[in-house]
N, C-alpha and C positions, 0 to 999 in steps of 0.2 A: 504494500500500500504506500503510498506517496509520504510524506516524512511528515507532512502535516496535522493528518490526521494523528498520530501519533505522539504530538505534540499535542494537538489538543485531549486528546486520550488522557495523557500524563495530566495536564492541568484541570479538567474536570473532575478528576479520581478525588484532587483532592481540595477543589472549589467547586459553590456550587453553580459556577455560570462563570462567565470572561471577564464580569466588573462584579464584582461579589453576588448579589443579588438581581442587581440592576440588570437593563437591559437596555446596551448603547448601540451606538452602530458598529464597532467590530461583532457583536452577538448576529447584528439582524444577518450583518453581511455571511457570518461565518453557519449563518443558519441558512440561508440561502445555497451554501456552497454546499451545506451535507444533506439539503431535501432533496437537489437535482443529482448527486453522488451517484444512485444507483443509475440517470437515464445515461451516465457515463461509461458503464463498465467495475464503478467501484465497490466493492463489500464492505460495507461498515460490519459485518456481524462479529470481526473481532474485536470490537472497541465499544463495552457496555455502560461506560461514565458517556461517552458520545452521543450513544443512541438512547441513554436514560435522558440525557440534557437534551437532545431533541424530540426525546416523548412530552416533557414538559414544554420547551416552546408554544406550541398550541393552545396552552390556555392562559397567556399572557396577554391582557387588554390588546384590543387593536390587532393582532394576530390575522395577519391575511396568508393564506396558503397559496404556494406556488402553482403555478396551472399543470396539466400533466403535458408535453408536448406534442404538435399535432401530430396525426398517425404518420405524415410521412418521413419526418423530422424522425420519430421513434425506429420505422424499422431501419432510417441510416444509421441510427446511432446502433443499431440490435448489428445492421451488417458489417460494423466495424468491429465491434468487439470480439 
C-alpha cells in the first residue's frame, strides 16, 4: 500500500482524528482520498484505526458523501487494475 496510508494508520491508532477531535480541512481532504481508495485499486482492509476513522466520518455535521463514479469512468478504473 502507498506509505500514506500507513502513516495515517500509525496516527489514528493513537489519535482520534488528524486535529484531535476536530474536523479541519486536512481530515475532509484526507477523507476524500480514502472514500474514492477502493475506485483506485487500493485495500484499506489492513488499516482498522483508518477504516474505524472513516466509519465515523459520516456522522459528522454537514457530512456530504462522495458520489460513486459514473459506470464508464468505473469499468476504466476496474480495466486498469
Amino acid at each position: 500500500m502507498i506509505a500514506v496510508h500507513g502513516y495515517m494508520e500509525r496516527h489514528l491508532a493513537a489519535n482520534p482524528g488528524f486535529a484531535g477531535r476536530d474536523y479541519g480541512s486536512a481530515a475532509i481532504t484526507l477523507s476524500v482520498h480514502t472514500d474514492v481508495a477502493g475506485h483506485g485499486g487500493f485495500d484499506l482492509s489492513d488499516y482498522p484505526a483508518l477504516r474505524g476513522w472513516r466509519a465515523r466520518v459520516p456522522a459528522l455535521p454537514g457530512f456530504v458523501a462522495m458520489p460513486n463514479p459514473p459506470e464508464e469512468n468505473a469499468a476504466l478504473v476496474a480495466a486498469s487494475t
